[in-house]
N, C-alpha and C positions, 0 to 999 in steps of 0.2 A: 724543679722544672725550669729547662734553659728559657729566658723569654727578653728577647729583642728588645731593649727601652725605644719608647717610642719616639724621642728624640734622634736614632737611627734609621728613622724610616723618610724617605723624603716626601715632601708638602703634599706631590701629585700620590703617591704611593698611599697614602695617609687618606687620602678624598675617596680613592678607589676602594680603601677597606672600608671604611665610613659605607659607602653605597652598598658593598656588597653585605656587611652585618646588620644595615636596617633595613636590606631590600628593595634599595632603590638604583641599582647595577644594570642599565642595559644593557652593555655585552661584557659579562663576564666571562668570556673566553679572550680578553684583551688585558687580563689578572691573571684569573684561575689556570689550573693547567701544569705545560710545559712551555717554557719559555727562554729562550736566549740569555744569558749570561755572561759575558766574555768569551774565553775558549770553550766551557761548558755549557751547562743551563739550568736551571730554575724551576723547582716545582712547588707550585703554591695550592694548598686547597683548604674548604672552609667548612668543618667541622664541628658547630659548638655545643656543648656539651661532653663533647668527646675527655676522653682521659688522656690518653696517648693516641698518637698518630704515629704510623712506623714506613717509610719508604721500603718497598723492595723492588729495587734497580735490577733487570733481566740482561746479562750480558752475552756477547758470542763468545762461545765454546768455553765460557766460563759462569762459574754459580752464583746464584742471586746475591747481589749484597743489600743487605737489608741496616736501614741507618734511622735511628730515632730522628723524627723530624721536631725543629725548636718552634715551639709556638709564639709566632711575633705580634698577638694582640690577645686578649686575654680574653676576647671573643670569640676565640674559636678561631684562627688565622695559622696557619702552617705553614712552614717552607724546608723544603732542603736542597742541597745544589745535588746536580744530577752527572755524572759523566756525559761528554759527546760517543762515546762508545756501547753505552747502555741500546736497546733495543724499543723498549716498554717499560713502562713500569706498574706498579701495584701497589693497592695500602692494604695494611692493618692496621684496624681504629680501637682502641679498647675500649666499649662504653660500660658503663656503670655494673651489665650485667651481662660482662663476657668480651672475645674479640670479636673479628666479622672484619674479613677477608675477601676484599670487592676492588675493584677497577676504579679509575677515577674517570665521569663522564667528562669531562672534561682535555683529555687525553686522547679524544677522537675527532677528525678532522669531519670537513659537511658531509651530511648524510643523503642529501635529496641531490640529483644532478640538475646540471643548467637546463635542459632541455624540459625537463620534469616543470620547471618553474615557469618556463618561457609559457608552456602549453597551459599550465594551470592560470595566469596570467591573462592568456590569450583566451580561456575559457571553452577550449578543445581537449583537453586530458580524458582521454576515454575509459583510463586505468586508476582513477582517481581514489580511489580506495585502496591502491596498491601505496600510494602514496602519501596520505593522508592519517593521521588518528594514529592510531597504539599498533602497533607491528613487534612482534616475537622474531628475533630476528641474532644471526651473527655475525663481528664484525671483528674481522684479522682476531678469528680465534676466540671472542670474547661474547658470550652470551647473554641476552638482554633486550631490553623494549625501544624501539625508536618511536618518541614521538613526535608530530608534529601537528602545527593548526595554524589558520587565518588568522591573524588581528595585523594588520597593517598601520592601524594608529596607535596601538599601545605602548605603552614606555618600556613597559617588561613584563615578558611573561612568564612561570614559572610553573610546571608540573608539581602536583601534591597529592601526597595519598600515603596510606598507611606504610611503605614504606622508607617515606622523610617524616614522618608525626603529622603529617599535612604542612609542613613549615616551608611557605612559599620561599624563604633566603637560602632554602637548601638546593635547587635546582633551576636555579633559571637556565631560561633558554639562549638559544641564539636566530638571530632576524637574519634572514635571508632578503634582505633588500629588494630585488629585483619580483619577489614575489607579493611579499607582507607576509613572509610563512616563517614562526619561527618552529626551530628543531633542537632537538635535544636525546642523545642516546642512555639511558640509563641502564648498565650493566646489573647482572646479579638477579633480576627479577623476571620475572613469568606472567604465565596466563592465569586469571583469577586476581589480581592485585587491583584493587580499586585506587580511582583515578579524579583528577578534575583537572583544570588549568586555573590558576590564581594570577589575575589580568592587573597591569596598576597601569592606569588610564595617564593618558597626558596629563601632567598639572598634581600627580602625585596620588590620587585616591585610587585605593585596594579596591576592586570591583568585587559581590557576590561570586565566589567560585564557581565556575562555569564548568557543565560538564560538556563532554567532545561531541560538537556536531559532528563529525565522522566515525564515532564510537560503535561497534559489530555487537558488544553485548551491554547490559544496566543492571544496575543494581532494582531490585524491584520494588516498584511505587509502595509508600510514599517517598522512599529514599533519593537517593537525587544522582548517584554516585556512578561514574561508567566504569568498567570493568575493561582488563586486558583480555581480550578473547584471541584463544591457540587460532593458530590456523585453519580453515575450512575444507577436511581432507576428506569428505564424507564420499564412498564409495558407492555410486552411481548405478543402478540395476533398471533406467528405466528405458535406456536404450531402442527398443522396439516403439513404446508409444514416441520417443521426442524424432524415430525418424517417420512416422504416419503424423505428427501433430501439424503440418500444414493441410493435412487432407481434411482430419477431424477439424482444424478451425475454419476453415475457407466458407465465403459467403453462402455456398449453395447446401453445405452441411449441415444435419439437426444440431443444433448449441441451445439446451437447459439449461439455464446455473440456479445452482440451490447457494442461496445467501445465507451466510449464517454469520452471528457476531459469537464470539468461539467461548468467551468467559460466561454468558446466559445460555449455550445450546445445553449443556448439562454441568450443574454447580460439582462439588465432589467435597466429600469430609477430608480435608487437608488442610496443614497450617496453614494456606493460602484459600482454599476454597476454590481455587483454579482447578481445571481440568487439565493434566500436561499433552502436550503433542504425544505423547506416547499411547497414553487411554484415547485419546481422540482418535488417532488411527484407529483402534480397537473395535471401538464403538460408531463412527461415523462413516469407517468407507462401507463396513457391509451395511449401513442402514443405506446408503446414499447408491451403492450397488442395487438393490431392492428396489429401490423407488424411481431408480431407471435414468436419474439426470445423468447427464456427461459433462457438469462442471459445476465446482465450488466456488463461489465468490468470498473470500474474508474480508469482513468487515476492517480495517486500518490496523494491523499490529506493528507496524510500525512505533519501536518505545514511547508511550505516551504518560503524561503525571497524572493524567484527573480522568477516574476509571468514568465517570459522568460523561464526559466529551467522547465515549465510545469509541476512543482511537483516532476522530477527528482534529485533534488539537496535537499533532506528534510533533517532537525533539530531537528522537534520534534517528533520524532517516533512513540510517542505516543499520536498524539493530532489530530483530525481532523482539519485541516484547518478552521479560523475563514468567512473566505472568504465568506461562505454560513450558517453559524450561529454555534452553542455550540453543542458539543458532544452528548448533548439529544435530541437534532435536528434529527443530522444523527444517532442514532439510531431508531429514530420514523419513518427515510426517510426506512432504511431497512427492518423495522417491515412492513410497507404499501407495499412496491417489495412485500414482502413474503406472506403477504394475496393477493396477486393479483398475486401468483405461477412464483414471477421473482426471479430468485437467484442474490445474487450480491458479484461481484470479485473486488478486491482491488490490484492495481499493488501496489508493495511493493518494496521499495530500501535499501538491504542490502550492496549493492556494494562498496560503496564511498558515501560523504558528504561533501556540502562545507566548505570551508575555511572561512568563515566571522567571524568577532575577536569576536561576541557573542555568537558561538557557540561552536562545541566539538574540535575543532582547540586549541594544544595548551591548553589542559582545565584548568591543573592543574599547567602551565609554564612547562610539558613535553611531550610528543608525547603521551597522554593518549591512547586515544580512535584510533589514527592511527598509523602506521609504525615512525621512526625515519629515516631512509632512506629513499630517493626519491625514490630509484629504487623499494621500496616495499611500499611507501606508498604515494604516486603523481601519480594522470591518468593524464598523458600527453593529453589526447584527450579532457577531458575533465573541467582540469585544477581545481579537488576533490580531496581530501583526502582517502585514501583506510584501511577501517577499519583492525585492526591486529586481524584477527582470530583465532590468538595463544593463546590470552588474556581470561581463560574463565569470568574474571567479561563483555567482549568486548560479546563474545557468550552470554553471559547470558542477557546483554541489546537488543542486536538481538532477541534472541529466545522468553525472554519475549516480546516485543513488536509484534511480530506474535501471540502469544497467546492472548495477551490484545484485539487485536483485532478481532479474531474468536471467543473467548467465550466473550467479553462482546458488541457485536457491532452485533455477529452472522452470522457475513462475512461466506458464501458459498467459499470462496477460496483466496486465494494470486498467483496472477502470478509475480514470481518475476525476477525482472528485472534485465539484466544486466550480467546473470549467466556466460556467457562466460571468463568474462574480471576477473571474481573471478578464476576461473579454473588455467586458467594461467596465469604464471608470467612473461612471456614475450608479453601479451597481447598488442597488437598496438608499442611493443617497439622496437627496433632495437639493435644488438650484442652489448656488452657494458653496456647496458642500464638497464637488469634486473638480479635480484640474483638468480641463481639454487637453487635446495631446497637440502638438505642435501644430498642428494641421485644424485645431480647433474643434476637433470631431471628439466624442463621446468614448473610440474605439479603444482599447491598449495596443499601443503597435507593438507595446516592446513584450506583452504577455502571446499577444499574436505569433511575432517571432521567432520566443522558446517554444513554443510549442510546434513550430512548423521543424524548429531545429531539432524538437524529441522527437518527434515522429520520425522523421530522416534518418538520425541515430540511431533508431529501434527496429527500422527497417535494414540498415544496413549492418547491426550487430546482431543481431535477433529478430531475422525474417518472419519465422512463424508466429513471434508475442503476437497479440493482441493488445493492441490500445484503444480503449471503449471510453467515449466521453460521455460523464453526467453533466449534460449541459441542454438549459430549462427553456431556449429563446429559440427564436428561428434565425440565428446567424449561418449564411447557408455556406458549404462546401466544409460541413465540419467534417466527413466522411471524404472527400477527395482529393486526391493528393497535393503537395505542394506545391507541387509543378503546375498545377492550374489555378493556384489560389486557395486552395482548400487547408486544411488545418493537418491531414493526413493520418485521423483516425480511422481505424478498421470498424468499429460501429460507433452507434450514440443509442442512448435510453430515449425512450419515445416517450416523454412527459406528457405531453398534447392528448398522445393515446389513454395512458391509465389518467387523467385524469375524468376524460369525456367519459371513460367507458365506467368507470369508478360510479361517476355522475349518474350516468345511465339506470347502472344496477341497485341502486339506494331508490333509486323511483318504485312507489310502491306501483304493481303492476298497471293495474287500471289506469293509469296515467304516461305509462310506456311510449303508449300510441304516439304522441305530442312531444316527442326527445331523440325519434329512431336518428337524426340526423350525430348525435353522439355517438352510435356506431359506424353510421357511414359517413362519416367528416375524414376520419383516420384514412379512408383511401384515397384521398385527394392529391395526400401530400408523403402515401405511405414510399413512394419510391426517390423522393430528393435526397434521402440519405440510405444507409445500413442501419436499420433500427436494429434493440433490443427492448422486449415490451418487459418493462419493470413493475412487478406489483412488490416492491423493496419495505426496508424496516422503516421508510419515512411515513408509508401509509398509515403506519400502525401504534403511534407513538403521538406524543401532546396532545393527548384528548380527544385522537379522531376516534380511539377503539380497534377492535383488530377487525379484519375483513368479515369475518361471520357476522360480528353485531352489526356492520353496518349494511349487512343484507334485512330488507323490508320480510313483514309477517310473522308467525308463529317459529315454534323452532324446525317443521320438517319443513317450510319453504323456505326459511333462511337457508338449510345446508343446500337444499335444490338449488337454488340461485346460485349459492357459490358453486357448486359443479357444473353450471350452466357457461358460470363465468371460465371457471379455470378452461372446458374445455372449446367457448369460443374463442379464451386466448389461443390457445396450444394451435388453435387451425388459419387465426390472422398472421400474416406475413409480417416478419420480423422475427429475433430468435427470442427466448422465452427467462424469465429470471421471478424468482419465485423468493421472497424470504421465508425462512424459517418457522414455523407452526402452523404456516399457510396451510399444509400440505395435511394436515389434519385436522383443519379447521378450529384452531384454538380461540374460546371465546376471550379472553382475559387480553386487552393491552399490553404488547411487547412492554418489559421493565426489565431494563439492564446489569440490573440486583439481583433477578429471580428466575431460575432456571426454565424452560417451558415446560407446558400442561401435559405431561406425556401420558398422563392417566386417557386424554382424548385417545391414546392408541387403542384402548379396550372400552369404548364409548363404540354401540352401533352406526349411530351419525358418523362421528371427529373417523372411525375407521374406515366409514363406505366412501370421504374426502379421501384419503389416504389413498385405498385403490382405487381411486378416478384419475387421480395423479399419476400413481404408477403403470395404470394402463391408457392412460394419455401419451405418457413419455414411452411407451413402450411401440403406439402407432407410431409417435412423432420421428420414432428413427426408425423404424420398418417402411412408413410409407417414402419415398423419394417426393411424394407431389405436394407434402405441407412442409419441406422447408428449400427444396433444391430451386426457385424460382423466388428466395424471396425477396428479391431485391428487381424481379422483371415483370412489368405490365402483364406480360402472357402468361403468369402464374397464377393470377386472381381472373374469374371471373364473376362478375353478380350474373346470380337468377330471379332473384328477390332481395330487394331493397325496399320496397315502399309499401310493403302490405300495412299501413295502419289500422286498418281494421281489425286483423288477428296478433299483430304483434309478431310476424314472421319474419325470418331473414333466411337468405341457401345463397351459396357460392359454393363456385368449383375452386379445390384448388387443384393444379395441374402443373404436369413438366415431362421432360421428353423421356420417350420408351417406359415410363409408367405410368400405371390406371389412374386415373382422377381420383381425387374423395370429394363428393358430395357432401357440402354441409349444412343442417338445417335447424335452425336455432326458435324454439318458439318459445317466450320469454313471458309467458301468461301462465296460468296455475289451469287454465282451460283446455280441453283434450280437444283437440283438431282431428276429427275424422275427415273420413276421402277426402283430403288435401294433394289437392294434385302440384305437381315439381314436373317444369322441364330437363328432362338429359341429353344430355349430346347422343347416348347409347341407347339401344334398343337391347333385347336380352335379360339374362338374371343379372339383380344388383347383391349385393349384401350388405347387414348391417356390419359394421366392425365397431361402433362404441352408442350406447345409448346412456345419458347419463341417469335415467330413470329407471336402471336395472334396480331389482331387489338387494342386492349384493353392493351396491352401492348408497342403500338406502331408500332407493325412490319406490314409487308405485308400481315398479312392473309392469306398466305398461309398455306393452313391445309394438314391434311388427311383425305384420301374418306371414309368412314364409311360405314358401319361398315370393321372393321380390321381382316380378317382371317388368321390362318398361315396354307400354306398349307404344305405337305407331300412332300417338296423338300427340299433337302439337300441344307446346304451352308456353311461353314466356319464350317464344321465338324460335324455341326448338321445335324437332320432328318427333322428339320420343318423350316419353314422359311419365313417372310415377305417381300413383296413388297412395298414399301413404296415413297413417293415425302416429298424428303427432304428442308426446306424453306432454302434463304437463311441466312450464317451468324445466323447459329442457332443452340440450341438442344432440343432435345425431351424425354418426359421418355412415357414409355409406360409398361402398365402390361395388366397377363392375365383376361381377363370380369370376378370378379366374379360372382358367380352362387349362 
C-alpha cells in the first residue's frame, strides 16, 4: 500500500492531521474535502480503519474514473488529485467486511442560508425546526441527513451514531460563525438511525454526548439516544372540527378537559408496558365520547428520561415521547380526537429542565441554555435548571417548539406549566437566595417578556390554540392581552378556587356553617381573569389521597359529597378540567406506576360518579346559560349565599336568549323541606339534574312534580319556589319550556 513518508508532508499539513486524527479539528472543512491544487485539486478524506479508499471522479459526457487513493498517514489520511474538469465525486471504502459506496460529507458546500442564521440569532425564526436537528433531505442529487445545533462556545463538534461506530473524529462539524450553529450534511443514511452530538468544550475536554435539543423522535427511556425522524407527511381528515375550533374554544363556549397522564390511564402487556397512541385512540376517544368532555388535557409527552417526573422534567421539546410509538402515530392519535369533536391540549414545560449530562446542562461546556448563577438558574424545589430568557437563540428554541407543535401535531392548546415559578425570582427562595432584576423588583422581566412574545406568536400563527396558564399567585392581567400589559393567555387554572372549595368539602358537614365564605370568596375575584376550574392530578398525589377519601363520613356520603362537588363545579363560572379517575370516583392515590381502578366502573357508587359526570357534561353544553357568560358579571347571580343555618347555597346562572338554571346546592346530609327559593319566573320550572337520583347512587329523594313558581316574594324576587332539598346535594332546575 502506497503511503506518503511523513517527511513529505509539510509542518502546517502535519498539525492539521494531528487534530483531525485525535479530534481536536475545528474546521475540518479547511483539510477535508475538495481543495485547490494548482491547475487541479485535491481530495483529502479521513477514514481509519478503512482498507482501501477508491476515488470515483464524475466527468461531462465522459465515465467515471475511479483511482486508488494513497494513504498519507497510517491513521487513516487519504488523498488523491482530482481533475478541474471532474463535476463530483464519490468514494469507495473497503472495510474489513465488504465495500460501501457513499458520498464524502465533506464535498458539500453550507447548508443553512444567511437569513436562516441572522433570524435564528435575532431569536425570530418562526420555522425553526425546519432548520434545526436531523433533516432527511437532498442535496445536488445526493440523499442523506443534514444536521445541525447550537453550541456557540465549543471547540468542535461532531455528529455520532451507529453509522460512524459513534467515533466522534469521524464527522465533525462546521461553525457557522455568525450564528454558533454548527452544520454538517451526512450523505447515505436515513430515517431510524440514532444520533447524538459529541461536544469538546474550549480547553479540550470531550463533553458527555448530548442528545439534539431539536430532535422530532428518541430513543426510548432509559436510553438516551435521538433518532432521525422521516418527515411529517401525515394525511390530515380533521378539516371540519379545525375550521369550527375558534367557536368550540371561544370564551363563551362549554370547554371540559378530561386530564389524563397517558402511560397510567391503562398499563398493557407489552415489552414496554406502554399503551401505544394507536390502542389509545381505540380505547379512549369512545370512552371520552360517552362521558360527554370536549377536551383532553396530556399530561407533558414531550421526551422525557425519568418516567417519575411524569413528563415534567423534558429534553426533547420537540419530540413526542417514544413511550407510545413515533410522531405519526400521535399525530394520527389527534387527527381520530378531532373527527370524533375531542380537541386535544398538551401540558408544555417551558419552566426549567433537567440536569442529566445528556442533555441541555452544560451543552456547549457553558451555561448555554440555563443561567450561570444558582440563584437564577437552579429550582431549588425541584432540583432543574431554569432556562435564561434573556437569550433570544433560548426564546427562539421555546417559542419554536410551541409552534412545532400547534401547526404540525394540530394541538387545540398548550397549558403551560409552571407559569408562577418563571414570574418570579424569588419563587420558593428565601432572602439571600435570589437576584433582583435591574429595577431591583422581585419580577422576571425577561420571563415576563417571552411570554408576552409567545402569546403574540401563538396568536398570530395559531389564532384559534389556546394558551392556558397554571400560574398559583394573583399576578394580574395573566389573561389580557399584551397590548395592555397582560401576559396574553386565553385562560388561567383557578388555584384560589379548588383550593377554598377543596377546603370546603373535607369539612365534616356540621361544621360547613362556619367556612360558607370558601364558596363565596371565588366570586369576588371570579371575573379578573378567564379561569378554568382545575380539580388536576396534583390534588391527588404526595399523600393528599384521591378526592373520594378526602370527602368526610361513611362511604355513601363520601360519594354524595363528591357529586355535590363535581356538580357545584360544573355550574360555577369558569370552564371545567377534571383528572383522570375522578370521574368515577377512585379511591386509591393516583401512582404513576399503576394503571386506574377501572374495576370502579362496575362498583354501584364509583358508576352513579361516572354518570353524574356524564350527565353533568351533557347539561354543561346543552344549557347556553352555565358556560356562555362565564367570564361576565351578568351571568352569575346569587339568591342565597348566607344561609348558615341550613348550609344552603342557589344562584342563577344566566345568558341571553336562553332560560336560566337555577342552582341549589344543600351541602348537609339533612332533607330540607318546604324551602322556599326566589325566581326571576313565575310558571312550571323543572328539574334537569338531581344529584341524589337513585341511578346515581343517592337516596332518591326528588321533587313533587310538577314544579310551579308562585307569586311570592323571597330573597328580593316576585316569584318564588318551594322546594324538598335531598340530602348532601345539588340541584339545577329551569323554566318548562313551551
Amino acid at each position: 500500500m502506497a503511503l506518503t513518508p511523513q517527511k513529505a508532508l509539510k509542518p502546517q499539513e502535519r498539525v492539521l492531521i494531528d487534530e483531525i486524527v485525535e479530534g481536536r479539528i475545528h474546521d475540518p472543512f479547511s483539510y477535508l474535502g475538495r481543495h485547490r491544487a494548482g491547475r487541479s485539486g485535491v481530495v483529502r478524506v479521513f477514514y481509519p480503519d478503512a482498507v482501501e479508499v477508491r476515488l470515483v471522479a464524475e466527468r461531462k459526457g465522459k465515465p467515471s474514473l475511479e483511482k486508488k487513493m494513497d494513504r498519507i498517514d497510517e491513521r487513516g489520511i487519504y488523498t488523491a488529485s482530482i481533475s478541474a474538469q471532474s463535476t463530483r465525486y464519490s468514494l469507495r471504502i473497503l472495510w474489513a467486511d465488504g465495500w460501501q459506496e457513499t458520498y464524502d460529507p465533506y464535498s458539500f458546500g453550507t447548508l443553512i442560508g444567511d437569513l436562516d442564521l441572522y433570524l435564528f440569532a435575532e431569536g425570530n425564526h418562526r420555522d425553526i425546526d425546519q432548520i434545526m436537528g436531523a433533516h432527511i433531505c437532498e442535496i445536488d442529487g445526493v440523499s442523506g441527513v443534514r444536521f445541525s445545533v447550537w453550541a456557540p462556545n465549543a471547540h468542535r463538534v461532531s455528529v455520532v451514531g451507529d453509522f460512524n461506530i459513534w467515533d466522534g473524529r469521524r464527522h465533525p462539524m462546521r461553525l457557522r460563525h455568525s450564528a454558533g450553529i454548527w452544520e454538517l450534511f451526512v450523505p447515505g443514511i436515513g430515517s431510524g438511525e440514532r444520533y447524538k452530538f459529541e461536544i469538546m468544550a474550549q480547553g479540550g475536554v470531550i463533553l458527555p454526548a448530548k442528545a439534539d435539543p431539536y430532535a422530532r423522535y428518541a430513543e426510548l427511556p432509559p436510553a438516551t439516544a435521538s433518532i432521525v425522524a422521516p418527515p411529517l407527511e401525515h394525511d390530515w381528515h380533521d378539516q371540519e372540527w379545525m375550521a369550527k375550533r375558534a367557536e368550540r374554544q371561544a370564551l363563551g363556549a362549554p370547554i371540559s378537559i378530561y386530564e389524563l397522564h397517558v402511560p397510567s390511564w391503562q398499563r398493557r402487556n407489552s415489552p414496554t408496558g406502554y399503551i401505544s397512541w394507536n390502542d389509545l385512540g381505540d380505547q379512549l376517544i369512545p370512552y371520552i365520547t360517552e362521558l360527554g368532555f370536549t377536551h383532553i388535557e396530556l399530561m407533558p409527552i414531550t421526551e422525557y428520561p425519568f418516567s417519575g417526573s411524569w413528563g415534567y422534567q423534558p429534553l426533547s421539546m420537540y419530540a413526542p415521547t417514544s413511550r407510545h410509538g413515533t410522531p405519526a402515530e400521535f399525530a394520527r392519535f389527534v387527527d381520530r380526537c378531532h373527527q370524533a369533536n375531542i380537541g386535544v391540549i398538551m401540558d408544555w414545560v417551558p419552566a426549567h429542565f433537567p440536569s442529566d449530562a445528556h442533555g441541555l446542562a452544560l451543552f456547549d461546556g457553558t451555561h448555554l441554555y440555563e443561567h450561570s448563577d444558582p440563584k437564577e438558574g437552579y429550582h431549588q424545589d425541584w432540583h432543574t435548571l431554569i432556562y435564561n430568557f434573556g437569550r433570544t437563540e433560548v426564546r427562539n428554541f421555546l417559542t419554536g417548539s410551541a409552534l412545532y407543535w400547534l401547526r404540525n401535531f394540530h394541538l387545540d392548546g398548550l397549558r403551560v406549566d409552571a407559569v408562577a415559578s418563571m414570574l418570579y425570582r424569588d419563587y420558593s427562595r428565601k432572602d439571600g437566595e435570589w437576584c433582583p432584576n435591574i429595577y431591583g423588583g422581585r419580577e422576571n422581566l425577561e420571563a415576563v417578556s417571552f411570554m408576552r412574545e409567545l402569546s403574540g406568536i401563538v396568536r398570530d400563527y395559531c389564532r384559534d390554540a389556546a394558551l392556558i396558564a397554571e400560574e398559583s399567585t394573583a399576578w394580574p392581567g395573566v389573561t389580557s392581552p399584551p397590548e395592555v400589559g397582560g401576559l396574553g393567555f386565553r385562560f388561567k387554572w383557578n388555584m384560589g378556587w379548588m383550593h377554598d372549595t377543596l377546603r370546603y368539602m373535607q369539612q365534616d358537614p356540621l361544621w360547613r356553617r362556619y367556612h360558607g365564605s370558601d364558596i363565596t370568596f371565588g366570586m369576588v375575584y371570579a371575573y379578573s381573569e378567564h379561569f378554568v376550574l382545575p380539580l388536576s392530578h396534583d390534588e391527588v398525589v404526595h399523600g393528599k389521597g384521591s378526592l373520594l377519601s378526602r370527602m368526610p363520613g361513611d362511604d355513601w356520603r363520601r360519594h354524595a359529597n363528591l357529586r355535590a362537588y363535581y356538580a357545584l363545579m360544573w355550574a360555577y363560572p369558569g370552564k371545567k378540567l377534571l383528572f383522570m379517575g375522578g370521574e368515577f370516583a377512585q379511591w386509591e392515590e393516583w401512582h404513576n406506576d399503576r394503571e386506574l381502578a377501572w374495576h370502579r366502573m362496575h362498583d354501584t357508587l364509583g358508576r352513579g360518579v361516572y354518570d353524574t359526570v356524564r350527565t353533568l357534561n351533557a347539561l354543561y353544553q346543552h344549557e347556553p346559560a352555565l358556560s356562555a357568560r362565564d367570564f361576565d358579571h351578568d351571568g352569575f347571580r346569587w339568591i342565597i349565599a348566607d344561609d348558615t343555618e341550613n348550609t344552603v347555597f342557589a344562584w342563577l346562572r344566566e345568558a341571553p336568549d336562553a332560560p336560566p338554571v337555577l342552582v341549589v346546592c344543600n351541602m348537609t346530609p339533612v332533607v330540607h323541606h318546604e324551602y322556599r327559593i326566589g325566581v326571576p319566573f313565575g310558571g312550571e320550572w323543572e328539574e334537569r339534574l338531581n344529584t341524589d337520583r337513585t341511578e346515581f347512587g343517592g337516596s332518591g329523594i326528588g321533587l313533587e312534580k310538577p314544579i310551579f313558581a308562585k307569586q311570592e316574594s323571597a330573597h328580593g324576587m316576585e316569584h318564588s319556589l318551594v322546594l324538598t332539598l335531598p340530602p348532601l346535594a345539588v340541584l339545577y332546575l329551569t323554566p318548562k319550556r313551551r
